[in-house]
TORKOL-4160 file (C-alpha; in steps of 0.2 Angstrom, whole numbers, padded with zeros to 4 digits, m for minus):
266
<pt num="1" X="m0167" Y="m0017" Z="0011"/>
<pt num="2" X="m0183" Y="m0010" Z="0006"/>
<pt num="3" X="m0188" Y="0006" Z="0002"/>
<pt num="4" X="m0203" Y="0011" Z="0009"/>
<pt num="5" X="m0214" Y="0014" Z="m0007"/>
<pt num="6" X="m0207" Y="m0005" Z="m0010"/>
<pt num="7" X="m0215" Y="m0011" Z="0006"/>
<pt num="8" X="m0233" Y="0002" Z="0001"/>
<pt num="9" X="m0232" Y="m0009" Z="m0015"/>
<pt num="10" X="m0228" Y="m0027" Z="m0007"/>
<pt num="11" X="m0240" Y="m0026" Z="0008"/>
<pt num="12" X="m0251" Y="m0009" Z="0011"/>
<pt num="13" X="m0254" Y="m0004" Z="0030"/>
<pt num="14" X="m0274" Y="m0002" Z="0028"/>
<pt num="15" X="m0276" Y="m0021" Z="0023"/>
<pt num="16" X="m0280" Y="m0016" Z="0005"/>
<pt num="17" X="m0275" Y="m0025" Z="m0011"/>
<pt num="18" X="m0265" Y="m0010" Z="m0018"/>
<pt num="19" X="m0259" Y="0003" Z="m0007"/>
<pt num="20" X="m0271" Y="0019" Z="m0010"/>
<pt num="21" X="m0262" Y="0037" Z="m0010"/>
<pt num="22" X="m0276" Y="0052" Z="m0007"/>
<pt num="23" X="m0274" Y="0071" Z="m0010"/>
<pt num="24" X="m0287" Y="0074" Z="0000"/>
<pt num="25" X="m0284" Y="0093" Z="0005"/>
<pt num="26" X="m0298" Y="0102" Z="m0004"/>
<pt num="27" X="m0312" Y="0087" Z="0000"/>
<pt num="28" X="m0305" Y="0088" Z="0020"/>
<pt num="29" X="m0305" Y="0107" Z="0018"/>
<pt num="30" X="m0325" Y="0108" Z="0012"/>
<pt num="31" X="m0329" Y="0092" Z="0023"/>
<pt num="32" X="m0317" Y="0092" Z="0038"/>
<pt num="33" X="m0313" Y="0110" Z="0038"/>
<pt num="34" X="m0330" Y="0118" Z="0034"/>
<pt num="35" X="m0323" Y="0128" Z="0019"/>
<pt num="36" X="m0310" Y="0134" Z="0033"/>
<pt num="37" X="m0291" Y="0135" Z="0028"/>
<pt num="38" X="m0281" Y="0120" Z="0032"/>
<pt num="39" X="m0270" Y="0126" Z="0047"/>
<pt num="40" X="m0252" Y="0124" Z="0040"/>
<pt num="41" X="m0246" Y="0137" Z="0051"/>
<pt num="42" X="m0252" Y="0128" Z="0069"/>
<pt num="43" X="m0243" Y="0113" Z="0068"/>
<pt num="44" X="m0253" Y="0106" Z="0084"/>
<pt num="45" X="m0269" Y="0109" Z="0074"/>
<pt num="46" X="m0262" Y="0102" Z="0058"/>
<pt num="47" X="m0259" Y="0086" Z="0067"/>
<pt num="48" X="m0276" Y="0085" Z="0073"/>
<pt num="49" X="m0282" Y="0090" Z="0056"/>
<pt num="50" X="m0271" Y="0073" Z="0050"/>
<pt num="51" X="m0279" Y="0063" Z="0060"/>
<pt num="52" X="m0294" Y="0066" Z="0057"/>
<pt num="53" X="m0292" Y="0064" Z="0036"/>
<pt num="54" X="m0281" Y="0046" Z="0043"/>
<pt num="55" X="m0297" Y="0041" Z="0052"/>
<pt num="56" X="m0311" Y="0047" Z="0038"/>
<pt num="57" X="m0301" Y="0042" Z="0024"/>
<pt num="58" X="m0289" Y="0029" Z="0029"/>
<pt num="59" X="m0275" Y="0030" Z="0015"/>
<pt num="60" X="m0260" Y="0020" Z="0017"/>
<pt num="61" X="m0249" Y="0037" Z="0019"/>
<pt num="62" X="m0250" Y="0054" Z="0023"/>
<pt num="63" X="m0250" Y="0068" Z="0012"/>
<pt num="64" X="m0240" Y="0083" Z="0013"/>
<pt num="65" X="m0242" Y="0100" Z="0000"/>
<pt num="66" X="m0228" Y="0108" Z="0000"/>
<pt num="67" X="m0231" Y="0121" Z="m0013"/>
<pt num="68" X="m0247" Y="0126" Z="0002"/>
<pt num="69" X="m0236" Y="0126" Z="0017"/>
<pt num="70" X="m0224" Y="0135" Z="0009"/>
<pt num="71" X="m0237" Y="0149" Z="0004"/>
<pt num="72" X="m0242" Y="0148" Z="0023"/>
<pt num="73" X="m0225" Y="0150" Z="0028"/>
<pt num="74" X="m0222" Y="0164" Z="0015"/>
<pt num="75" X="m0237" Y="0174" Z="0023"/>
<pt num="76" X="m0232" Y="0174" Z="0039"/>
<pt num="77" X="m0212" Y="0179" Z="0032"/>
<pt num="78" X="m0213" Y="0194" Z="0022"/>
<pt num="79" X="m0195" Y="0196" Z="0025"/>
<pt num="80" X="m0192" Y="0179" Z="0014"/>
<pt num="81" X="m0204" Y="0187" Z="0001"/>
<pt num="82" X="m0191" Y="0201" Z="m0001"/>
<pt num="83" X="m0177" Y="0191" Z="m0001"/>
<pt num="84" X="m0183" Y="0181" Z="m0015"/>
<pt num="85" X="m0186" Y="0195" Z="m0025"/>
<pt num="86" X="m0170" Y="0205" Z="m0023"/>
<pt num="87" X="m0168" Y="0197" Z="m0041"/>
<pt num="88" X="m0176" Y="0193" Z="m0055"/>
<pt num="89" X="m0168" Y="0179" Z="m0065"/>
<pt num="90" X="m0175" Y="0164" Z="m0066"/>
<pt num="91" X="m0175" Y="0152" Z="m0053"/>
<pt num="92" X="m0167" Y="0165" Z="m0039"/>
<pt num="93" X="m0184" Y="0165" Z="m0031"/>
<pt num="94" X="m0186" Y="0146" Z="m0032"/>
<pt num="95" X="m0166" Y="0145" Z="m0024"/>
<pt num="96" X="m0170" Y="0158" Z="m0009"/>
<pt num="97" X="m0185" Y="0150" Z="m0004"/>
<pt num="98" X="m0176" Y="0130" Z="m0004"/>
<pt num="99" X="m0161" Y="0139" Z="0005"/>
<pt num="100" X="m0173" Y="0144" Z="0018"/>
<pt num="101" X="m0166" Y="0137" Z="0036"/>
<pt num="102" X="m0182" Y="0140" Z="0044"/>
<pt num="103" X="m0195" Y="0136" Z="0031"/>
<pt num="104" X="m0186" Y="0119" Z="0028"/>
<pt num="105" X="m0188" Y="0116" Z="0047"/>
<pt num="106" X="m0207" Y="0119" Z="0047"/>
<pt num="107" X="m0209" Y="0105" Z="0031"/>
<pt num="108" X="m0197" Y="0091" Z="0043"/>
<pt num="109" X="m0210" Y="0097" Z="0056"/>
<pt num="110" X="m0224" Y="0093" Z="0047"/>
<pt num="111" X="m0216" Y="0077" Z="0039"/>
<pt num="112" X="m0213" Y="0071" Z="0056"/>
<pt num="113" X="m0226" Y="0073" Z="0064"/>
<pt num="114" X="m0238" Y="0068" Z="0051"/>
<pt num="115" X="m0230" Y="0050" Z="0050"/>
<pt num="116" X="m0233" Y="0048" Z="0069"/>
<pt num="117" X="m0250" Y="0056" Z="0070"/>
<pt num="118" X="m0254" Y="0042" Z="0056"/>
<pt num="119" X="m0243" Y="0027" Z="0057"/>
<pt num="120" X="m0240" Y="0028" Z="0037"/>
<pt num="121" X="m0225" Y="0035" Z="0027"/>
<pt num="122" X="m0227" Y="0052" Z="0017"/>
<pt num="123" X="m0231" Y="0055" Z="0001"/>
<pt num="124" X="m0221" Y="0073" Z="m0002"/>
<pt num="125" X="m0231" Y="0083" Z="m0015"/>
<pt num="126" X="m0219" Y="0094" Z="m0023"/>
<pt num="127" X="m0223" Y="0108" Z="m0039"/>
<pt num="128" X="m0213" Y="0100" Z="m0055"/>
<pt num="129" X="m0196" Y="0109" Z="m0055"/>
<pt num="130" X="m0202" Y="0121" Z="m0069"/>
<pt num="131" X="m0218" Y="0125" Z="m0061"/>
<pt num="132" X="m0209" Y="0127" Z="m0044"/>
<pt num="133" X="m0198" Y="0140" Z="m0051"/>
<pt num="134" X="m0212" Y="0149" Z="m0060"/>
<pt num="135" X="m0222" Y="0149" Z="m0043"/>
<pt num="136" X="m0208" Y="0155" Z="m0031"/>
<pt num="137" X="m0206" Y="0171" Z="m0045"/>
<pt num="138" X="m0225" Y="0173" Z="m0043"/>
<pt num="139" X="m0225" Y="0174" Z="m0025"/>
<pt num="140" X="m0210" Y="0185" Z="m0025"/>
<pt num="141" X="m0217" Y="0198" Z="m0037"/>
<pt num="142" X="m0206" Y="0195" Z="m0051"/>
<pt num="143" X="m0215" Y="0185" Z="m0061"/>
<pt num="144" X="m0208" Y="0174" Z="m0076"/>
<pt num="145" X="m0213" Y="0174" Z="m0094"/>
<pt num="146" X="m0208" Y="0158" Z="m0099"/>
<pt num="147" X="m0197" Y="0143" Z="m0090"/>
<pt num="148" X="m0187" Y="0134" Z="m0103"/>
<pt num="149" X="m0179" Y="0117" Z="m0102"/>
<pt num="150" X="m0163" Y="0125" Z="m0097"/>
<pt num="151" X="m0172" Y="0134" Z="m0083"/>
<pt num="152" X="m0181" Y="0117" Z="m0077"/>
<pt num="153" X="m0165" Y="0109" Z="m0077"/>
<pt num="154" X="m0158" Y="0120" Z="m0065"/>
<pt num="155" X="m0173" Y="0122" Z="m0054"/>
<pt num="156" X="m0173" Y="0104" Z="m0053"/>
<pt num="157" X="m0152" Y="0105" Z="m0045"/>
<pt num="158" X="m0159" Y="0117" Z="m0030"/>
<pt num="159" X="m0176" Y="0106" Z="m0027"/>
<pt num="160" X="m0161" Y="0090" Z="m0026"/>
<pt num="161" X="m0151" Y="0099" Z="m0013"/>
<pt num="162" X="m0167" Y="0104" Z="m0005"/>
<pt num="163" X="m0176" Y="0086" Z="m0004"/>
<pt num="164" X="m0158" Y="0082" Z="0003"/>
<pt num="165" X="m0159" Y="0093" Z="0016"/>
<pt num="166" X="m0175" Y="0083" Z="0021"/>
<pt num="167" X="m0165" Y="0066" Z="0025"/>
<pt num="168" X="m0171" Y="0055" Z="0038"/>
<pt num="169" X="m0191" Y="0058" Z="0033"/>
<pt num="170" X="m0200" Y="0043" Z="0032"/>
<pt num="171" X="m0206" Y="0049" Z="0014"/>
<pt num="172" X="m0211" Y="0035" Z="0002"/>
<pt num="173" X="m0214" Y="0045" Z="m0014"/>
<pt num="174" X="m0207" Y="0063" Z="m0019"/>
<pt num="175" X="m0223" Y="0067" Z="m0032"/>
<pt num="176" X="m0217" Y="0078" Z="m0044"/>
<pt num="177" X="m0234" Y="0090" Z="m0049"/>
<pt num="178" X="m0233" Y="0093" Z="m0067"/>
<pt num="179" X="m0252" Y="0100" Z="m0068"/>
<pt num="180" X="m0258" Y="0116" Z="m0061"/>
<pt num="181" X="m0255" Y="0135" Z="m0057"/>
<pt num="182" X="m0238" Y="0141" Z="m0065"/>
<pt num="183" X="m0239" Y="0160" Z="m0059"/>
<pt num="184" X="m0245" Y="0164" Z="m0077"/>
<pt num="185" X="m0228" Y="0157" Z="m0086"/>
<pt num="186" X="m0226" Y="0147" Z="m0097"/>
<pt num="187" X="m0218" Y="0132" Z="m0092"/>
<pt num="188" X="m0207" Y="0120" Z="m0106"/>
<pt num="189" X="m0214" Y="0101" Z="m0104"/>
<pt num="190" X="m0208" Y="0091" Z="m0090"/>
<pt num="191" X="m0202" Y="0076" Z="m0089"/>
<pt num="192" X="m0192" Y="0064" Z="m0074"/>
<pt num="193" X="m0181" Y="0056" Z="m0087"/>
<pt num="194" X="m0173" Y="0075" Z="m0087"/>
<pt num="195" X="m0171" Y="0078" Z="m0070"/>
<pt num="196" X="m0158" Y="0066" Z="m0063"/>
<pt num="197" X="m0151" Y="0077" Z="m0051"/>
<pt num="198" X="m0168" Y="0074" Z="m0040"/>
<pt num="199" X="m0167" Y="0053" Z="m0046"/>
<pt num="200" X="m0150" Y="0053" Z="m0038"/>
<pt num="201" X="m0154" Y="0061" Z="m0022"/>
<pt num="202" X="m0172" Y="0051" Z="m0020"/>
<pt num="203" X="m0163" Y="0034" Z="m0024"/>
<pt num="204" X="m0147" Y="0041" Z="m0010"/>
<pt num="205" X="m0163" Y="0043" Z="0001"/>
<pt num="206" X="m0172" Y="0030" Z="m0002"/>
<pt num="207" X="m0187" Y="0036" Z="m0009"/>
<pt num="208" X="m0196" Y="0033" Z="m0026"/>
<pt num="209" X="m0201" Y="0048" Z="m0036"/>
<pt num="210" X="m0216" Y="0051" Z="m0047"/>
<pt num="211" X="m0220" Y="0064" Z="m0060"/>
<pt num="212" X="m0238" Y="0068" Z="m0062"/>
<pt num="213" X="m0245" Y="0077" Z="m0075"/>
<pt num="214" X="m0265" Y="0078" Z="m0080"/>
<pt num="215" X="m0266" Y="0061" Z="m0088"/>
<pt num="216" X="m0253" Y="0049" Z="m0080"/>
<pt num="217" X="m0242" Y="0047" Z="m0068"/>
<pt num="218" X="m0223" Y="0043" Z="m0073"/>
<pt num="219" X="m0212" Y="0033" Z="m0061"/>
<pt num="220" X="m0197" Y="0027" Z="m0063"/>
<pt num="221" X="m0195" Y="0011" Z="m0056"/>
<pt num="222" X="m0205" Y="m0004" Z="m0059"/>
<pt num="223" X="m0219" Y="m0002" Z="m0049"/>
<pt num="224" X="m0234" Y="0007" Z="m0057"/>
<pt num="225" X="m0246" Y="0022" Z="m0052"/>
<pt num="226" X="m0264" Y="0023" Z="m0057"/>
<pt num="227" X="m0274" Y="0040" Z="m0056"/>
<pt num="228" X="m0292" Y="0036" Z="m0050"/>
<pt num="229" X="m0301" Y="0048" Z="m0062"/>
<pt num="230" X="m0313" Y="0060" Z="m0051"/>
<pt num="231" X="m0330" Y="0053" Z="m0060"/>
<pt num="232" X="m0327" Y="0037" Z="m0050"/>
<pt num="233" X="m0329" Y="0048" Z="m0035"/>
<pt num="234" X="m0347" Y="0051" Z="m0042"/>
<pt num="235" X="m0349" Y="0031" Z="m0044"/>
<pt num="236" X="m0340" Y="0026" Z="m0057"/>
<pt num="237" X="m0329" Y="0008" Z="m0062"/>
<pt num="238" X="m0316" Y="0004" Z="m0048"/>
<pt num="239" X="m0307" Y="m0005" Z="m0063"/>
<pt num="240" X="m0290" Y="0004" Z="m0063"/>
<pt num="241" X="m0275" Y="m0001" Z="m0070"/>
<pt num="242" X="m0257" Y="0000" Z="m0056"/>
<pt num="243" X="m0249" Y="m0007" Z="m0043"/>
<pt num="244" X="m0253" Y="0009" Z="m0032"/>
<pt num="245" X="m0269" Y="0019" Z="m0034"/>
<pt num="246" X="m0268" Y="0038" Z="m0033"/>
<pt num="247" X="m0284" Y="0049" Z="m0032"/>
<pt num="248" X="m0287" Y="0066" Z="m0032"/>
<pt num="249" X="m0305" Y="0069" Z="m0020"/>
<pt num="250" X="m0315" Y="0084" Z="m0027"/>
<pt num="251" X="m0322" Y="0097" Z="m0016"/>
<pt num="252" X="m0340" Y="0093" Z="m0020"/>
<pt num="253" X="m0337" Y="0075" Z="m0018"/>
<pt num="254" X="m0352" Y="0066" Z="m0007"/>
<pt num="255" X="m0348" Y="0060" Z="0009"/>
<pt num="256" X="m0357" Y="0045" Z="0009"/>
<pt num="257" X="m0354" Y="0039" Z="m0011"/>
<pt num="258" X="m0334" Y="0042" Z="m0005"/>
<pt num="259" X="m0336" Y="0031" Z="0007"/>
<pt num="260" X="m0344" Y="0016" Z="m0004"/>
<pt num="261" X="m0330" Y="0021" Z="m0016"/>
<pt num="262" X="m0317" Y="0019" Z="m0005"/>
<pt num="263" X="m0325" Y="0002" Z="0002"/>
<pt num="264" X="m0325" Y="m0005" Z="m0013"/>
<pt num="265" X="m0307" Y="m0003" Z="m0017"/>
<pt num="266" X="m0303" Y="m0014" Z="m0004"/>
């Protein structure tokens, strides 16, 4: 049977050609929101909040951060924070954090009641393994100076057991966020081809699993992802190579021009 990324591919729930994946959270946060915080800790507000990006937007999935509802959960647990600072090896903070029983029970929340507040899979958005071990030490106050491959690879074990933990989701893609913050570390280049642990959990599941870095999107089965680059936004060339479209919606986007610029990759 297919998977559901397989059917996003085969036959997109918005009627478009290609099935279209938004990060939307900084764009719904200035134009949604009003510059207020997304509401990852009032789950009855979230889900309103969904719905309203569903019906501005209409991408063919959901979107869940879960670097940004775990640092809402982390602010409202300071008792976590110290437990995943009690030590300071790498990848203790990432582990503590994953094993949480009641952080992973707010992300099943919110994956479940996002895909019935939209009617689309979700599209998980997880830091990179390396990054996501870089950031947990951050938040816990022991920070790293570097993540090696070896450190990576082991980060990559727990987010496995983790992303197992979260079986019966109706996530379409685990996306892999190679680009961004890294808690000032230095983090040793990242790739999926090195992380089977989380290929072999994903494909148990039924999910397909991306790696996205600043230039391209790495996949590992057939089906291809294209970034929309942000000038678009501004009214660039809808001419993108990819089965599936990915695109990142800046802050200062226009309202209007992202609305012609979503109509015309109908």
């Amino acid at each position: 049977m297919a998977n559901l990324f397989d059917i996003l591919v085969q036959a997109p729930p918005s009627g478009r050609r290609r099935a279209l994946l938004i990060d939307s959270d900084a764009y719904a946060r200035a134009v949604i929101r009003q510059g207020a915080p997304i509401p990852w800790g009032d789950l009855a507000a979230f889900t309103g909040f969904a719905g309203q990006v569903q019906a501005l937007l209409g991408p063919d999935a959901g979107w869940v951060d879960v670097a940004s509802l775990h640092a809402a959960h982390l602010a409202r647990h300071p008792q976590l924070v110290a437990a995943m600072g009690e030590r300071s090896r790498p990848g203790y903070a990432l582990r503590t954090l994953l094993a949480s029983a009641e952080a992973t029970e707010e992300v099943l929340s919110h994956l479940s009641t996002i895909a019935l507040q939209t009617q689309r899979p979700i599209v998980l958005a997880c830091p990179s393994p390396g990054r996501w071990a870089a950031i947990a030490a951050a938040a816990a106050g022991t920070p790293l100076d570097v993540v090696d491959e070896d450190a990576a690879d082991t980060a990559s074990v727990y987010v496995a057991e983790w992303l197992g933990k979260l079986a019966g989701a109706r996530v379409a893609l685990v996306l892999s966020e190679g680009a961004g913050d890294t808690g000032g570390a230095v983090v040793a280049p990242e790739s999926l081809a090195s992380y089977t642990s989380i290929a072999n959990v994903a494909a148990h599941l039924g999910w397909a699993v991306a790696l996205r870095s600043a230039g391209e999107v790495e996949t590992l089965g057939p089906a291809s992802i294209g970034q929309i680059p942000s000038e678009y936004w501004a009214g660039g060339d809808p001419d993108i190579d990819g089965d599936v479209l990915l695109a990142t919606l800046p802050a200062d986007a226009v309202p209007e021009r992202v609305l012609e610029q979503l109509a015309r990759l109908n």
